[in-house]
N, C-alpha and C positions, 0 to 999 in steps of 0.2 A: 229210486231206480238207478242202478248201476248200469251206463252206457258203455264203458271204457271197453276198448277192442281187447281181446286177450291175447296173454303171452305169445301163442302160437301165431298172432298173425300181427303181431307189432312190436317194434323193438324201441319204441318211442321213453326217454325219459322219465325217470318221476316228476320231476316237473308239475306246476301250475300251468299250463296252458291255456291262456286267455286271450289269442290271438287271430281265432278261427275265422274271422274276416279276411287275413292275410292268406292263409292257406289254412286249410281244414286236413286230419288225418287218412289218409284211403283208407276207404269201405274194405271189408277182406272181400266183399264180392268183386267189387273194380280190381284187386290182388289175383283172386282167383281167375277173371275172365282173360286178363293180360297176360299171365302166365302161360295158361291155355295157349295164347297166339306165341307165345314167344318162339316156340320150338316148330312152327311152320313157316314155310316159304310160298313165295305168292304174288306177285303187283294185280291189286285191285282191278287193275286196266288189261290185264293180258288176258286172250281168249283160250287160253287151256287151263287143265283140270283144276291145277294151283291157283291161278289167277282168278277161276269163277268162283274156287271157295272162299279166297279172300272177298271176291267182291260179296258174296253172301253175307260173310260175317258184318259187311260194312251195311248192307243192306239191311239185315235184322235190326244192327243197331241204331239205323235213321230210323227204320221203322218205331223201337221202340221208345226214342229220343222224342219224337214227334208224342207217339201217345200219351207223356206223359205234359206235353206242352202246349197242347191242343194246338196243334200244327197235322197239316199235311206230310207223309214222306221228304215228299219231295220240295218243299219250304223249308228242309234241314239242309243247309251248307255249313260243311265243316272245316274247320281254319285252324290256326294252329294257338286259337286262344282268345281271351275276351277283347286283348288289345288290338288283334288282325281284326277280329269282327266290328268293333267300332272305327278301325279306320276305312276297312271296307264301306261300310254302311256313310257315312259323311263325306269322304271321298269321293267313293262311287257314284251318289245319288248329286254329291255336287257336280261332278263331271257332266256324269249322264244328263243332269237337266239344264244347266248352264248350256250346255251343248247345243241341245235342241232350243233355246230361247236364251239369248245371250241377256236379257234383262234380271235372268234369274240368280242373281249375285247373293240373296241372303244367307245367311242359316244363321236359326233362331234354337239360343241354348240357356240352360242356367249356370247361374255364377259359381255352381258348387258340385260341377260337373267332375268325373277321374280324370288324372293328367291325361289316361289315355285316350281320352274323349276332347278333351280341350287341346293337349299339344297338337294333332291332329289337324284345328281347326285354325290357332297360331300359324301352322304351316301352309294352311288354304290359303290363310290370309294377305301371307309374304310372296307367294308365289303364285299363287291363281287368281288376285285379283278377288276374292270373295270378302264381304262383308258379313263381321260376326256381330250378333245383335245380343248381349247376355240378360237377360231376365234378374230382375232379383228373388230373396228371400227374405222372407221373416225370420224371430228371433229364433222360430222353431225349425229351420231348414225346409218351409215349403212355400213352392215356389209361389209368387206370386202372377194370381192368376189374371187380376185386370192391367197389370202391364202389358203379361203377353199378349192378351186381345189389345191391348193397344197400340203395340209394335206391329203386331199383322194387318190388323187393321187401315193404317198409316199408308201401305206398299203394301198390299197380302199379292201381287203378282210379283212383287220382285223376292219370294221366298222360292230357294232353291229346296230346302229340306229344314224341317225341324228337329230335334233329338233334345231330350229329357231322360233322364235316369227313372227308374223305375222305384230303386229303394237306396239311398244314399248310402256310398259305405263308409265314413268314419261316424256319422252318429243317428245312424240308422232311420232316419224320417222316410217314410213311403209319401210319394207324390199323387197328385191329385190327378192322376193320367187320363181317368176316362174325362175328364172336364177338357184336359188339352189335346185328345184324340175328336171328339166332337169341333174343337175350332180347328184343327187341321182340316177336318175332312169339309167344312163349309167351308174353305176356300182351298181344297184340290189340292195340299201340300203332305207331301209324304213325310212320317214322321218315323223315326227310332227311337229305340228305349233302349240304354244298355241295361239290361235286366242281372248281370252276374250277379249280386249281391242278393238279390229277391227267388230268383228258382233254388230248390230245394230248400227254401222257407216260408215260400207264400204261395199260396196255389194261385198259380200264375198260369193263363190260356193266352196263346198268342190270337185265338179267333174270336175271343170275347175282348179280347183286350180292342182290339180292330186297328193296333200299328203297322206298320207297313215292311218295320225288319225289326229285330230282336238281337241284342247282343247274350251269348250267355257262357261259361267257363266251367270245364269239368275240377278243378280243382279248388275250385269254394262249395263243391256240396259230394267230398270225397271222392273223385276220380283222380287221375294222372294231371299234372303240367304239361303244357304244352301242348292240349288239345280245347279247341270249345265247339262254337257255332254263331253260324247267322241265321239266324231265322229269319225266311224272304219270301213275303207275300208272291204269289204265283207270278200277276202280270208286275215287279218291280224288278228292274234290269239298273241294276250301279254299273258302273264298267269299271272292272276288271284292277286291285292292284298289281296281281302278278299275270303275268301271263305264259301262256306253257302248252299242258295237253288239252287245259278245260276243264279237268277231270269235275268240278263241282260243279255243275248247271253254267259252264261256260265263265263264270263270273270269278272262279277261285280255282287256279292252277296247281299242281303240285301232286305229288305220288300220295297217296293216302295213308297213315301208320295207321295199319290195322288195329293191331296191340293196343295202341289209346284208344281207338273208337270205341273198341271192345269194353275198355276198363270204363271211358267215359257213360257209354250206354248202362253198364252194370251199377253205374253210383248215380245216378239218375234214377234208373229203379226202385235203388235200394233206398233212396232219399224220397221220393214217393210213397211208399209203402208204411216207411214210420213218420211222417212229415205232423201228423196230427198228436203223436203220443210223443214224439221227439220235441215239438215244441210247446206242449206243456211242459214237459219236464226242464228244460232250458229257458219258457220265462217265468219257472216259478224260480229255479237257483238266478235267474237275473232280477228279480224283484228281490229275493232276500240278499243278494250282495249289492244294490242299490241302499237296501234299506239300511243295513247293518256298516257300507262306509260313510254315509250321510251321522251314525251314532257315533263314530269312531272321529271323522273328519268333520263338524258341523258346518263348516262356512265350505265345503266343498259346491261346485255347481255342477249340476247335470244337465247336459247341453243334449239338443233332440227336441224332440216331440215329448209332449208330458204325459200323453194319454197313452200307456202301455198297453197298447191292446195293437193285434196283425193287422189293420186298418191302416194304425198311424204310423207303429212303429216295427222294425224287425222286431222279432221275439228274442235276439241272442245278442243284442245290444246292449252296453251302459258306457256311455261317454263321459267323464269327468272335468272339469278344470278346478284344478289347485290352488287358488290363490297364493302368490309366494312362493310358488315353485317353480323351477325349469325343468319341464316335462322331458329332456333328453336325462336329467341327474335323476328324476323318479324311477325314471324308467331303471337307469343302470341300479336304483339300490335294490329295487325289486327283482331283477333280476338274480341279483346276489345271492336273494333269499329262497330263488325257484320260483318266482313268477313272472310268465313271461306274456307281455302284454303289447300296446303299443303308442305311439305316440299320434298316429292317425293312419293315415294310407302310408302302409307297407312299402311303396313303390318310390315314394319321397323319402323315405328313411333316412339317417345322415344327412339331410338339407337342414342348417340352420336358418329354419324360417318358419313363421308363425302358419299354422294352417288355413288356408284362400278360404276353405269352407265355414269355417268359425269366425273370420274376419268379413265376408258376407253376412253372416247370419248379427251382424253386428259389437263384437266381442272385440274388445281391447287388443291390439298386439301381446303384451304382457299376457292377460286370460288367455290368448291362443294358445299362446308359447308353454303356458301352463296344463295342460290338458293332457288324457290318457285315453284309452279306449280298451275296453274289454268286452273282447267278442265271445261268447260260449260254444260250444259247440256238438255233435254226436258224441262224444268221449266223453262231455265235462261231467261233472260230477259235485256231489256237496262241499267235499273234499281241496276243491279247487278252490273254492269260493270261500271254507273256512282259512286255505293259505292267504287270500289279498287279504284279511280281515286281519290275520295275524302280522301280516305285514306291512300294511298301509300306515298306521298310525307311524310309527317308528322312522319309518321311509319318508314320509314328509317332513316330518319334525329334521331330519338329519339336513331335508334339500333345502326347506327354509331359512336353515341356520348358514347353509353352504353362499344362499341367494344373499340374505344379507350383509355375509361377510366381504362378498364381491362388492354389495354397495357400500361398502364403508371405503374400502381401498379403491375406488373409482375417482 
């Protein structure tokens, strides 16, 4: 099954693109819906003709945002991306409850959380006086669960909010949520999940899920940058990082870009619709390029969860570490060759530093330092997967030779 968007609606590379963790291609539907808006004028907020179709269009697409996430309408607060939405949500819920019971200093998180979820929490901590309590993990990226009831347990009144990632994004392990949504809710502490990496790959309900807010990004399941959401349980009030007209349920200020809403709404759908027939076909090409650099690279490690199935693990994941390589020089020779992959979270890029999430999950500095990640995605194709194959072997062989040379001359 050929996925790849055609000529007419993408101008993307020939290229290997193995990267779709970092950013995913736009859907031509989220193309087609933003365009539509482009050539209208409007503020969502104003009471004449322009302003109510704006608000319409914004409305349809909460509307449909929601049905595909088993949310409420009006549990869609839109932000300008998964990073606003997780500091909203930790922020918020620390403010707002700290506030109201000054004992409420905790927030309980894992070790292998996005910068955007942890720097966030770094900042609670320097400035707000807030206590970070971090969870560990197993070797397979899941959290462990008789800590966290041990840490709640301990103090479970001095938790301000809890927050767990839903589906890990550099080696894709799905968490054990409903296990830590049941101890949240016996001791009355409101919990988040930054879900970005998990919707439009796992059918994800925010009402069966029973979290309290939901982080999520239109640009990891083909919409625009620079638009996502917070998914916010009815009676859950964070206060406020910006403040302004209110425009989002009082909590999130700001003029609304229609144009994204639109495009975000449209690759949400469009990511619902094939989400079943899209991930088989992306984790059978991630099971055969598993299989086939494991024949080419033998002593390579595959970091994650072992059991490939939507349970444990995404479907569009394969995470690697090299032994005897330095995963920024892999990266550059694959590149070389047209494969463009990554060295973990996109967002860290250029930071020479081993990845926190692989050195939690208990992996050597050196194995961090070693490691790739290749994300599949709506486009990928066998095609792709026959490029890493062609160029893996040769690629390591060149970085190992490059690694040792530096240890001779040290």
């Amino acid at each position: 099954m050929d996925m790849k968007p055609s000529s007419k609606h993408s101008s993307l590379p020939l290229q290997a693109y193995l990267d779709h963790a970092a950013t995913t291609p736009m859907r031509p539907e989220a193309i087609a819906a933003m365009s539509e808006q482009f050539g209208s004028v409007g503020n969502a907020s104003s009471l004449h003709g322009a302003g109510r179709r704006a608000r319409r269009v914004v409305e349809e697409s909460r509307e449909l945002i929601a049905s595909h996430v088993g949310a409420a309408p009006s549990e869609i607060v839109f932000t300008a991306g998964g990073t606003e939405s997780d500091n909203l949500a930790v922020k918020g819920l620390f403010w707002a409850r700290s506030a109201s019971d000054p004992q409420q200093k905790k927030i309980l998180t894992s070790s292998i959380e996005h910068h955007a979820l942890l720097d966030p929490l770094v900042w609670l901590a320097q400035e707000a006086g807030a206590v970070v309590v971090q969870a560990g993990v197993d070797a397979q990226a899941r959290v462990d669960l008789e800590q966290v009831t041990e840490f709640i347990a301990l103090d479970p009144q001095a938790f301000a909010v809890i927050s767990i990632m839903l589906a890990n994004n550099e080696v894709g392990t799905v968490q054990p949520l409903a296990e830590l949504v049941e101890l949240a809710n016996k001791y009355g502490i409101p919990i988040h999940t930054d879900a970005v990496q998990a919707v439009g790959q796992l059918d994800v309900d925010f009402a069966e899920l029973g979290v309290d807010a939901m982080s999520i990004s239109a640009h990891k399941l083909g919409g625009p940058a620079g638009v996502g959401a917070l998914v916010l349980g009815r009676n859950i009030e964070p206060t406020p990082l910006l403040h302004g007209g209110g425009q989002e349920r009082n909590v999130r200020s700001g003029t609304l870009d229609v144009p994204a809403i639109a495009g975000f709404a449209a690759a949400v759908d469009a990511a619902a619709m094939d989400r079943v027939e899209r991930n088989a076909h992306v984790a059978s090409l991630r099971d055969n390029l598993v299989k086939r650099i494991l024949d080419v690279v033998p002593d390579a490690i595959v970091n994650g969860d072992q059991q490939f199935s939507e349970q444990y693990r995404l479907p569009n994941n394969a995470h690697f570490s090299f032994p005897g390589c330095e995963g920024d020089a892999l990266l550059m020779l694959l590149d070389a060759k047209g494969v463009e992959c990554s060295t973990g979270s996109a967002c860290s890029a250029g930071i020479a530093q081993p990845s926190h999430v692989l050195l939690a999950m208990g992996a050597t500095s050196s194995t961090a330092r070693s490691s790739l990640r290749f994300s599949l995605g709506w486009t990928s194709t066998q095609a792709d997967v026959d490029a890493v194959i062609s160029a893996i072997g040769p690629a390591v062989e060149r970085a190992r030779m490059a690694s040792a040379t530096l240890v001779d001359q040290a």
